[in-house]
C-alpha positions as CSV (number, residue, x, y, z in Angstrom):
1,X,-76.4,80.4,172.1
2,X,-73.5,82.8,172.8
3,X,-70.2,83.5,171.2
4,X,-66.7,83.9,172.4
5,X,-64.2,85.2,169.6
6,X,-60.8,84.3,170.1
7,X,-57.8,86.2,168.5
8,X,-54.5,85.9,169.2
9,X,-52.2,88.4,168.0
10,X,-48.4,89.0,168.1
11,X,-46.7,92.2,166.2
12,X,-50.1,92.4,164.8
13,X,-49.7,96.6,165.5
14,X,-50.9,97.1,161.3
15,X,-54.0,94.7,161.4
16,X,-55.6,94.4,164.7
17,X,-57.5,97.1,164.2
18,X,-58.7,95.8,161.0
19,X,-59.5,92.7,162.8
20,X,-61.3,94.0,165.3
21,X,-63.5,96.2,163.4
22,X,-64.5,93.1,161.5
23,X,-65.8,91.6,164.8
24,X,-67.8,95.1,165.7
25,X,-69.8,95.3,162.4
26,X,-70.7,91.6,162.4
27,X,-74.9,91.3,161.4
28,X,-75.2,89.0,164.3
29,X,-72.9,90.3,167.5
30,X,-70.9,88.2,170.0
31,X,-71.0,87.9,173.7
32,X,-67.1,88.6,174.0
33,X,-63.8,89.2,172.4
34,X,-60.9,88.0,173.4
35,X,-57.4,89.1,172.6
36,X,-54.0,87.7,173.6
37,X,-51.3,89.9,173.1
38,X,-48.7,86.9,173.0
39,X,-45.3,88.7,173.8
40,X,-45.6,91.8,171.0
41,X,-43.0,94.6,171.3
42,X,-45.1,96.9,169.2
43,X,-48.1,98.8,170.1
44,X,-50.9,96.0,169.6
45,X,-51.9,95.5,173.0
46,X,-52.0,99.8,173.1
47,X,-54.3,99.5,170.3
48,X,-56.6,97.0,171.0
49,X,-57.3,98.2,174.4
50,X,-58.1,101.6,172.4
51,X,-61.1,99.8,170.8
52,X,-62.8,99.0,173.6
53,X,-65.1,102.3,173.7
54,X,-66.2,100.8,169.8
55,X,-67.6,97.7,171.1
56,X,-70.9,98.9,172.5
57,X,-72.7,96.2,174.6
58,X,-69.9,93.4,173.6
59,X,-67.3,92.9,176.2
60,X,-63.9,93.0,174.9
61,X,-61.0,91.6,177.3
62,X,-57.3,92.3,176.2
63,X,-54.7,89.9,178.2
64,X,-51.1,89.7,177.6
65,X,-48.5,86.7,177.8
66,X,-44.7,86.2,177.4
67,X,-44.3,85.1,173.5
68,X,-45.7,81.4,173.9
69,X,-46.5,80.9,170.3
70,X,-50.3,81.2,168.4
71,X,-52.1,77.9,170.4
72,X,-50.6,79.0,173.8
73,X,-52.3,82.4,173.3
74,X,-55.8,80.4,172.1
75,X,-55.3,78.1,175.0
76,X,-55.5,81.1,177.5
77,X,-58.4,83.1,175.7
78,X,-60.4,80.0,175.9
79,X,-59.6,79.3,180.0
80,X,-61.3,82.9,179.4
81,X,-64.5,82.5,177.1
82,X,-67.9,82.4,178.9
83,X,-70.0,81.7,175.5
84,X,-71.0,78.3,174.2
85,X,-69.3,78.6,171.0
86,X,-65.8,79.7,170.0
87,X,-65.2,81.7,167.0
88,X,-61.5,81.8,166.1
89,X,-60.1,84.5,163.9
90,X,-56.8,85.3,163.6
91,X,-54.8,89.3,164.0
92,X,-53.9,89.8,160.5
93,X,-57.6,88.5,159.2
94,X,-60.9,90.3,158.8
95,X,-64.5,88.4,158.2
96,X,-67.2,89.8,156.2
97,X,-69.9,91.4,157.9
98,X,-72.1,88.0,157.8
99,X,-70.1,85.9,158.9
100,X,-71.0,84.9,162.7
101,X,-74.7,84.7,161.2
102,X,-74.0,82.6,158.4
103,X,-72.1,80.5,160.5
104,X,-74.5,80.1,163.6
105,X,-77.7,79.7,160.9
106,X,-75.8,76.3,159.7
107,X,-74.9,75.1,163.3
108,X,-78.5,75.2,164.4
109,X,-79.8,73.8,160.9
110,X,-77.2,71.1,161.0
111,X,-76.6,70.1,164.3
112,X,-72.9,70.9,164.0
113,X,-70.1,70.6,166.8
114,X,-67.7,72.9,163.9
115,X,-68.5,74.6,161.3
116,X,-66.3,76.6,158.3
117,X,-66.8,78.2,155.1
118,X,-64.6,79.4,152.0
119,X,-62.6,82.6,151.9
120,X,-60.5,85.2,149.9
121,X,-56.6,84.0,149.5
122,X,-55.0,87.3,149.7
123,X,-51.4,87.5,149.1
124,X,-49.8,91.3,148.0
125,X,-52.1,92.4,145.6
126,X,-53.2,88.8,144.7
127,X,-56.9,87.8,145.7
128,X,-58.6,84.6,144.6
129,X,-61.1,82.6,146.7
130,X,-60.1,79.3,147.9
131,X,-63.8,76.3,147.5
132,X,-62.8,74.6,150.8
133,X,-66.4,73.7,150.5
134,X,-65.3,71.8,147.1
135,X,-63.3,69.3,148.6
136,X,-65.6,69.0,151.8
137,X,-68.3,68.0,149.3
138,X,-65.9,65.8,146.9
139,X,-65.6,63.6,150.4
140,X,-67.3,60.4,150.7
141,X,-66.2,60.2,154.4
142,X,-66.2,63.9,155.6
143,X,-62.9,63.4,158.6
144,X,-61.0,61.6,155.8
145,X,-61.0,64.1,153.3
146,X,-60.6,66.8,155.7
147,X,-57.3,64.6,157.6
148,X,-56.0,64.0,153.4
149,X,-56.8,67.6,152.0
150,X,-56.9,69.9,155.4
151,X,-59.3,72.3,154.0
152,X,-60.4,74.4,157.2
153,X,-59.1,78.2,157.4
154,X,-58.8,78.8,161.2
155,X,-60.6,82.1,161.1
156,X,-63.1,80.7,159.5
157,X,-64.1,77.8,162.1
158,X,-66.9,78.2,164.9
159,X,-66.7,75.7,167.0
160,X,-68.5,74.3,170.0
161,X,-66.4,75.3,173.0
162,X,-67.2,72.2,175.3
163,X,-66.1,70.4,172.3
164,X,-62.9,71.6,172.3
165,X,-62.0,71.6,176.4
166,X,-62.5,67.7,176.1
167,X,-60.0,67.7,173.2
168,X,-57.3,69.2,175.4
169,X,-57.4,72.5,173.9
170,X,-54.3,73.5,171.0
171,X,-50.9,70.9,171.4
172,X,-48.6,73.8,172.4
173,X,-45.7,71.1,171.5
174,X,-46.4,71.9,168.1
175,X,-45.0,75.2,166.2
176,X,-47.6,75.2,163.9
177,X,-50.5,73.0,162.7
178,X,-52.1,72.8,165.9
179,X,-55.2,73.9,164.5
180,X,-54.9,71.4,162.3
181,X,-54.6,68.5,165.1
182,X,-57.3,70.5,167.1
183,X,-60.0,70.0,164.7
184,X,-59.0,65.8,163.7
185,X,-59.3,65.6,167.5
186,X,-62.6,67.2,167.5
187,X,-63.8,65.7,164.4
188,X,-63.2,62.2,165.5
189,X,-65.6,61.0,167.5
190,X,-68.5,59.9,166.8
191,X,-71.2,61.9,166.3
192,X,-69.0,64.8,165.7
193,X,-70.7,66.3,162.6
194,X,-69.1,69.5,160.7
195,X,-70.0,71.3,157.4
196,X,-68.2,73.7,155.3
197,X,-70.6,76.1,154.0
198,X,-70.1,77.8,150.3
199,X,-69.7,81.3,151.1
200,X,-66.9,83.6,151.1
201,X,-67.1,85.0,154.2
202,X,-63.0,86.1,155.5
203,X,-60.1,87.9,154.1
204,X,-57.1,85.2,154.9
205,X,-53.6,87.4,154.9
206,X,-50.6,85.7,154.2
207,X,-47.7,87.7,154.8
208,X,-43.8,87.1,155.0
209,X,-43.8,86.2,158.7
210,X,-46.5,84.6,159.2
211,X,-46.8,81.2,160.7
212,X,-47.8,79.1,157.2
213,X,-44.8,81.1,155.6
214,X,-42.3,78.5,157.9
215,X,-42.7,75.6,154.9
216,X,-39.7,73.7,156.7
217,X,-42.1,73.7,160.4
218,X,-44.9,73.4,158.9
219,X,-44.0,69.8,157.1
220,X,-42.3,68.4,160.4
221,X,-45.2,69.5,162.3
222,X,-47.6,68.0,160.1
223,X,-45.9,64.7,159.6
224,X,-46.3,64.6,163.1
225,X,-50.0,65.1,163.1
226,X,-50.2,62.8,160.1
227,X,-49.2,59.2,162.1
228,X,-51.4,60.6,165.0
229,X,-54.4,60.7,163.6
230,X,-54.2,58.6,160.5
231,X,-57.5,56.3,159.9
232,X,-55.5,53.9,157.9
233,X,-52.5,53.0,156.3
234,X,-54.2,54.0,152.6
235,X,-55.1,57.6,154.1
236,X,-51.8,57.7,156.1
237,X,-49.8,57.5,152.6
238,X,-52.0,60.0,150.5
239,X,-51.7,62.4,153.6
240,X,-47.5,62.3,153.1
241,X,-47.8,62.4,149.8
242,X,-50.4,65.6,149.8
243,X,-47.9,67.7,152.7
244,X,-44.3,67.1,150.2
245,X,-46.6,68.0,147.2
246,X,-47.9,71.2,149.2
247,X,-44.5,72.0,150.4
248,X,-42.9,71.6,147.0
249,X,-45.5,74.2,145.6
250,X,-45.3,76.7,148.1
251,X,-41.4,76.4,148.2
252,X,-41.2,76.8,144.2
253,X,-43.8,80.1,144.7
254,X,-41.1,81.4,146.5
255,X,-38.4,80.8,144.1
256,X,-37.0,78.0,146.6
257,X,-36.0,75.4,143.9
258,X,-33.0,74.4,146.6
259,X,-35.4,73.8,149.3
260,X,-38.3,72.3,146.7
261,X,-35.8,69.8,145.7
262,X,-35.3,68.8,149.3
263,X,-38.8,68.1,150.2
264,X,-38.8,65.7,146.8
265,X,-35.8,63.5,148.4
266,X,-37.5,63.6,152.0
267,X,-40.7,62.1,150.6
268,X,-39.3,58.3,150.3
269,X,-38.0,58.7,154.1
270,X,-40.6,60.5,155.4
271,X,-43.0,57.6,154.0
272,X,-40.4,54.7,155.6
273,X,-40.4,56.5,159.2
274,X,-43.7,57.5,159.3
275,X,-44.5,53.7,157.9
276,X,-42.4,52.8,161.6
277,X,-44.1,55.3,163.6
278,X,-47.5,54.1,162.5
279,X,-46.8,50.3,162.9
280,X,-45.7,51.3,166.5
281,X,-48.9,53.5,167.0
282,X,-51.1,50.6,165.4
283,X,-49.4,48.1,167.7
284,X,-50.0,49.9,171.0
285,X,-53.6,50.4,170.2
286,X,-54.1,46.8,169.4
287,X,-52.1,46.2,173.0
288,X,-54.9,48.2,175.0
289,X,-57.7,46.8,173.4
């Protein structure tokens, strides 16, 4: 089984090569690398085409794109993977040296079309790890926790690449989240089994302009995602509730008590419209069948 790793990167000058020197000292090596420089007007692409002569016997293919946003740039490094399995990672992460083997070890135990694991939360100064493996296991029905919680990390997903071509690929409609929508997609057919292993295995960055730093996008987008994919009315509702209660957190972190107070007055019509948009949804479905 081979391995494609995806990275897309935009201003990512200070941490690609960070990135990238997380992929070459990896216990179990990948077929290819992958970046898309998506519209940078720093020196990432300069730098990442500098690396090349670092990855011995893995090839590494540098592309560039007008700015298109983070799934456009995954979209077109997938139209370029040859391996069987994708292995996203993100500029301004770096994985632990084990963390393709760990990864492919639980696919081929498991059976798995995805697979993910916890990582370090590192904000500043401020590390902690975050158990996504906590709330995978707290799941009676694994795609219900993960469409109610949302507990994958991106860079830490390996996924199977067939799996993801029949799912359309990242919605490049949406700002943000599409990773998000990617893996319900994935995740719900049948058959489509995924685990979230227990170790710690990636360094997750968050820094003022990244993309989950745009609270206001990120809630719209995820509303959005929310009636798509909901299973039922029950998980529809816990999913609003879970997004405003998320929002209100990380706006408050920020010292947003404005904006925090906003989300809290949204909730009631965010519940009645996306109560509409589900009957609608619902109703269409019940039309084709």
């Amino acid at each position: 089984m081979t391995i494609s790793v995806i990275i897309p990167a935009y201003k990512a000058a200070l941490t690609i090569k960070r990135a990238l020197i997380s992929v070459a000292t990896q216990t179990l090596k990948p077929k290819q690398v992958i970046v898309v420089d998506d519209g940078s007007d720093d020196d990432t692409f300069k730098i990442a085409e500098a690396f090349k002569d670092q990855f011995h016997g893995i090839e590494l293919k540098i592309l560039s794109q007008k700015n298109l946003g983070a799934g456009a740039a995954r979209n077109r490094a997938i139209s370029e993977a040859t391996g069987d399995w994708l292995a996203f990672l993100d500029a301004d992460d770096e994985w632990l040296p084990k963390k393709l083997a760990v990864s492919m070890e639980a696919i081929c135990k498991h059976n798995l079309v995805l697979v993910a694991h916890n990582y370090f939360h590192v904000t500043g100064t401020r590390k902690y790890i975050v158990f996504c493996n906590t709330r995978y296991n707290a799941a009676i029905n694994p795609y219900r926790g993960l469409y109610r919680k949302g507990f994958l990390a991106t860079s830490s997903v390996v996924v199977r690449r067939d799996a993801v071509l029949d799912a359309g690929g990242f919605d490049e409609t949406l700002k943000t989240a599409q990773d998000f929508d990617l893996w319900l997609k994935i995740l719900k057919k049948e058959n489509a089994k995924f685990r979230v292993e227990p170790d710690v295995l990636l360094h997750y960055f968050v820094t003022p302009g990244s993309i989950t730093g745009h609270t206001s996008r990120r809630l719209d987008c995820t509303l959005r995602i929310a009636i798509k994919h909901a299973p039922s009315w029950a998980d529809l509702y816990i999913r609003i509730f879970s997004i405003h209660y998320e929002a209100i957190n990380s706006a408050l972190a920020k010292g947003r008590i404005i904006q925090a107070f906003c989300f809290f007055i949204k909730l009631p019509f965010h519940l009645s419209c996306s109560t509409h948009a589900y009957t609608r949804t619902v109703g269409n479905i019940e039309e084709i069948n």
